[in-house]
Z-matrix of the N, CA and C atoms (Angstrom, degrees):
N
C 1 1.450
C 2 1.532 1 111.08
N 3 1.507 2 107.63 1 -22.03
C 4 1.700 3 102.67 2 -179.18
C 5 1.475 4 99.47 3 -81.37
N 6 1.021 5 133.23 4 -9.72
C 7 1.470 6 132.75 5 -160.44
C 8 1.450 7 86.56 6 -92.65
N 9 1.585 8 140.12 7 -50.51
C 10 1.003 9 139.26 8 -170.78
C 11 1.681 10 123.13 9 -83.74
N 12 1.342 11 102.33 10 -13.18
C 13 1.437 12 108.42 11 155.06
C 14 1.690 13 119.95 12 -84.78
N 15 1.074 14 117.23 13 -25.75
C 16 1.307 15 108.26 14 172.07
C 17 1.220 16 111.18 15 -83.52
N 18 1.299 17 133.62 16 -14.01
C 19 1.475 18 128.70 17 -162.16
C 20 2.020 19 96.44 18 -96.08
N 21 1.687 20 111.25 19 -31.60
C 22 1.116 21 104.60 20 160.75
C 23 1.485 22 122.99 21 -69.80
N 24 0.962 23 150.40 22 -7.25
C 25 1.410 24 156.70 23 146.68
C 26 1.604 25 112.79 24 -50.00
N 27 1.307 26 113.30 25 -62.95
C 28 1.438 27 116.21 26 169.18
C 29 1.227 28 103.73 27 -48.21
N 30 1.651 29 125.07 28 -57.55
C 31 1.434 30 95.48 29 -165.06
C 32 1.254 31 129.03 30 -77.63
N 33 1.166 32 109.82 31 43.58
C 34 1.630 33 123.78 32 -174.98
C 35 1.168 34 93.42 33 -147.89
N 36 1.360 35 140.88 34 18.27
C 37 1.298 36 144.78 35 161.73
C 38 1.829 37 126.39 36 63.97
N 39 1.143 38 114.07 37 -164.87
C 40 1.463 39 99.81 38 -154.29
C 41 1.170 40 112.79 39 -58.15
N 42 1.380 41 131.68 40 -33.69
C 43 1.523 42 123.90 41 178.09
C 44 1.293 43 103.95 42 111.55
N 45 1.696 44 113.07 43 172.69
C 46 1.622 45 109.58 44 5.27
C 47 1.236 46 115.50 45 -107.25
N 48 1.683 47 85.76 46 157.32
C 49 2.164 48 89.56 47 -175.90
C 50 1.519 49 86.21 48 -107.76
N 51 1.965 50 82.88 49 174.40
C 52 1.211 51 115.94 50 158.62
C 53 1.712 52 123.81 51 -32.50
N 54 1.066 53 128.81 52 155.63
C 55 1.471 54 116.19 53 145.56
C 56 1.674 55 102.58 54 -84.70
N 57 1.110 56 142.04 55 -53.66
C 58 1.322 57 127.78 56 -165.31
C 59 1.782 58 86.85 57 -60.47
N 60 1.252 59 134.57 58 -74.74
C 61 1.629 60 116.99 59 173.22
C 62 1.532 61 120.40 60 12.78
N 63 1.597 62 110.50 61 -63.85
C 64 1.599 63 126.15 62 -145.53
C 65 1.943 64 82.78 63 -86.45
N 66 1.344 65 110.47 64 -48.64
C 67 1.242 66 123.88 65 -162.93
C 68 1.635 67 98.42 66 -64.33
N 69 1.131 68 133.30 67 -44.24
C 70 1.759 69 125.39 68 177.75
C 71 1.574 70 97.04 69 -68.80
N 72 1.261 71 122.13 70 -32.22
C 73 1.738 72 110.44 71 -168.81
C 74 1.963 73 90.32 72 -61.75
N 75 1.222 74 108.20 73 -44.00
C 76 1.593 75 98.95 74 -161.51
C 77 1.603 76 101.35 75 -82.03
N 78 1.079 77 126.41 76 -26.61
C 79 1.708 78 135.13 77 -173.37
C 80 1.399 79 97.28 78 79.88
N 81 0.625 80 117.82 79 40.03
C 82 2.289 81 129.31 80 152.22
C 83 1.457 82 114.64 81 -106.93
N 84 1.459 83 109.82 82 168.42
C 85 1.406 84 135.04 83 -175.00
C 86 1.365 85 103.87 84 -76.04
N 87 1.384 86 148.50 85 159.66
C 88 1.076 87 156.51 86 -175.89
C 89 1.617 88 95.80 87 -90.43
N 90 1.711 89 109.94 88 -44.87
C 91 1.723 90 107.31 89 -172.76
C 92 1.772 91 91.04 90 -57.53
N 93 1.708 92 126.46 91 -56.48
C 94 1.233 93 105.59 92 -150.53
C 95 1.628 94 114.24 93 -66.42
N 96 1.292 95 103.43 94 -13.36
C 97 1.633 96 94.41 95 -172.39
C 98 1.684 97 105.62 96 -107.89
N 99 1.117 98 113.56 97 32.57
C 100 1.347 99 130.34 98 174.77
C 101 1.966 100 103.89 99 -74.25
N 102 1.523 101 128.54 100 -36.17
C 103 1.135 102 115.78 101 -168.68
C 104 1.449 103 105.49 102 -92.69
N 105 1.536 104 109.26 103 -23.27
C 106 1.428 105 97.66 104 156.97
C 107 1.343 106 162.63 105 -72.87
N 108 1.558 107 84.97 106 -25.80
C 109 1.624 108 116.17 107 149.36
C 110 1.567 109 111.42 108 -44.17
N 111 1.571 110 129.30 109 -63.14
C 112 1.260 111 147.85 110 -117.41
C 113 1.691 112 70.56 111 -106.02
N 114 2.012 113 141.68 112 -54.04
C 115 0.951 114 104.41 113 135.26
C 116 1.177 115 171.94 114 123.16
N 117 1.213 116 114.32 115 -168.80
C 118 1.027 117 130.40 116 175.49
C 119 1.489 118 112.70 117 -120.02
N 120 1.355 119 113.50 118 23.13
C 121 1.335 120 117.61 119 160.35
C 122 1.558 121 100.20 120 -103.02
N 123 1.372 122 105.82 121 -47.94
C 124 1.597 123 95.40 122 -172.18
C 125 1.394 124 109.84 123 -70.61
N 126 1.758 125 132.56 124 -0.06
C 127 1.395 126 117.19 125 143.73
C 128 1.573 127 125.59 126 -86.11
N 129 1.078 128 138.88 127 35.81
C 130 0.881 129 150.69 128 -126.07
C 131 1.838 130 133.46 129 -42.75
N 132 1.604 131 77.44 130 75.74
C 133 1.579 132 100.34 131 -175.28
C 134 1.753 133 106.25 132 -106.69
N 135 1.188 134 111.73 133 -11.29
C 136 1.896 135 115.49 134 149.46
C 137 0.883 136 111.89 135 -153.92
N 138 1.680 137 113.14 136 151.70
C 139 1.686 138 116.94 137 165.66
C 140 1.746 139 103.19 138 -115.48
N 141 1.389 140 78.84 139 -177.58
C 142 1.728 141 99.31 140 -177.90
C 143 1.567 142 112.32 141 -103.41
N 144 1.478 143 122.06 142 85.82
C 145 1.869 144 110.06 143 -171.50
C 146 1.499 145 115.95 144 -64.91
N 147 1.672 146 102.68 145 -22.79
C 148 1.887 147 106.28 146 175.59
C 149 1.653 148 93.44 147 -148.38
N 150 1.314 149 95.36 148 158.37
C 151 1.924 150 96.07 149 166.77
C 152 0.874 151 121.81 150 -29.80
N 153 1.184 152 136.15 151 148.33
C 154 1.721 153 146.16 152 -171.25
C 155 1.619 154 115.66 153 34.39
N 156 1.131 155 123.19 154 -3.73
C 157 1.476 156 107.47 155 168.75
C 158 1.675 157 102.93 156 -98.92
N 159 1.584 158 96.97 157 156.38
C 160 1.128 159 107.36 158 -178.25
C 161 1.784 160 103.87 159 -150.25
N 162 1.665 161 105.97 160 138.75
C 163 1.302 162 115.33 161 -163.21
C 164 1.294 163 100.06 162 -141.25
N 165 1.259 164 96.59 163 165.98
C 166 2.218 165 120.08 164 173.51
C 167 1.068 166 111.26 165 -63.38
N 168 1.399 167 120.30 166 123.23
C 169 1.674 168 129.51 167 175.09
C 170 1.559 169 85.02 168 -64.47
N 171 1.726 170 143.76 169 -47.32
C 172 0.914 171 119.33 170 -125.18
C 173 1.839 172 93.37 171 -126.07
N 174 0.789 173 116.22 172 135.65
C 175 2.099 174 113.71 173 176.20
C 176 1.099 175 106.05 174 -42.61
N 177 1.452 176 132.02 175 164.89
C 178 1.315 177 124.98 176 168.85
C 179 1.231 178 115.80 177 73.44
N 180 1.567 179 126.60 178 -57.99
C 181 1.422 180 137.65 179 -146.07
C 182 1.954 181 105.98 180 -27.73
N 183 1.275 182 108.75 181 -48.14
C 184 1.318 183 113.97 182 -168.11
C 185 1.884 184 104.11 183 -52.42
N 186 1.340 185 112.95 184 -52.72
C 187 1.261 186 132.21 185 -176.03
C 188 1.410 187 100.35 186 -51.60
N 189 1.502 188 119.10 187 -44.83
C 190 1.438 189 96.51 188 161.06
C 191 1.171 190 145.41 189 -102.34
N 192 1.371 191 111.47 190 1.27
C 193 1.704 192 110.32 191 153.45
C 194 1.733 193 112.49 192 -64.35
N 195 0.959 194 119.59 193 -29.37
C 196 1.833 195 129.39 194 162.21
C 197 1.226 196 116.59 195 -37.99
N 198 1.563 197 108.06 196 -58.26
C 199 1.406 198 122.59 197 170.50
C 200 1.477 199 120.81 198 -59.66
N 201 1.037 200 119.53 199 -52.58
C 202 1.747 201 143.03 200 175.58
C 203 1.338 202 108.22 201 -33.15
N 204 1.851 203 85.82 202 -68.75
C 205 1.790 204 88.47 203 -167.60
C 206 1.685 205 100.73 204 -128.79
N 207 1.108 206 125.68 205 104.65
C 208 1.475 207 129.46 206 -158.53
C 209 1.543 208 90.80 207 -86.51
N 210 1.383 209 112.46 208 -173.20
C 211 1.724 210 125.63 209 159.80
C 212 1.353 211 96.80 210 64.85
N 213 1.020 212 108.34 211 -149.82
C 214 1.740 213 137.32 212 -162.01
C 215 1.073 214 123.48 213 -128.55
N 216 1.433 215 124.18 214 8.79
C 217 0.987 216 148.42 215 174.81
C 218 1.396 217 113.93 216 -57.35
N 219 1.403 218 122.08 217 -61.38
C 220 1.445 219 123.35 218 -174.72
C 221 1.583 220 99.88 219 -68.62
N 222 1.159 221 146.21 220 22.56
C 223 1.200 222 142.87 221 173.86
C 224 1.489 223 93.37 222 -80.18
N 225 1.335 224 130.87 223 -69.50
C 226 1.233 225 127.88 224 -122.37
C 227 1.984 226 85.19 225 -94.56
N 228 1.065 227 107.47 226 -16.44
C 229 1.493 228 87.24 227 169.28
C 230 1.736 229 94.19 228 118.24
């Protein structure tokens, strides 16, 4: 599921988005994907620059989850 939350971030490009943003790409609640968010900050593969947004520790990063997992594939889980 972290693989599929970050890959919804990319597809909304480098950032930073919303969390409700990341949360319509997957069609979930912002509360349920709140512990995964929370995380994957404390691995620090995103942070939070203001409340509710959340962005790439790393440049690019989106460009390469794009690469990784192309298509529509990581949608369905």
């Amino acid at each position: 599921m972290e693989r599929r939350y970050v890959r919804a971030m990319a597809e909304l490009g480098p950032g930073p988005h919303r969390s409700g943003d990341i949360a319509a790409q997957l069609s979930r609640k912002v509360t349920a994907l709140a512990p995964l968010r929370n995380g994957l900050i404390g691995k620090g593969m995103i942070w939070s620059p203001n409340h509710g947004d959340t962005a790439f520790t790393v440049p690019l990063f989106d460009e390469f989850m794009k690469r990784i997992m192309p298509g529509e594939h990581w949608l369905a889980g």
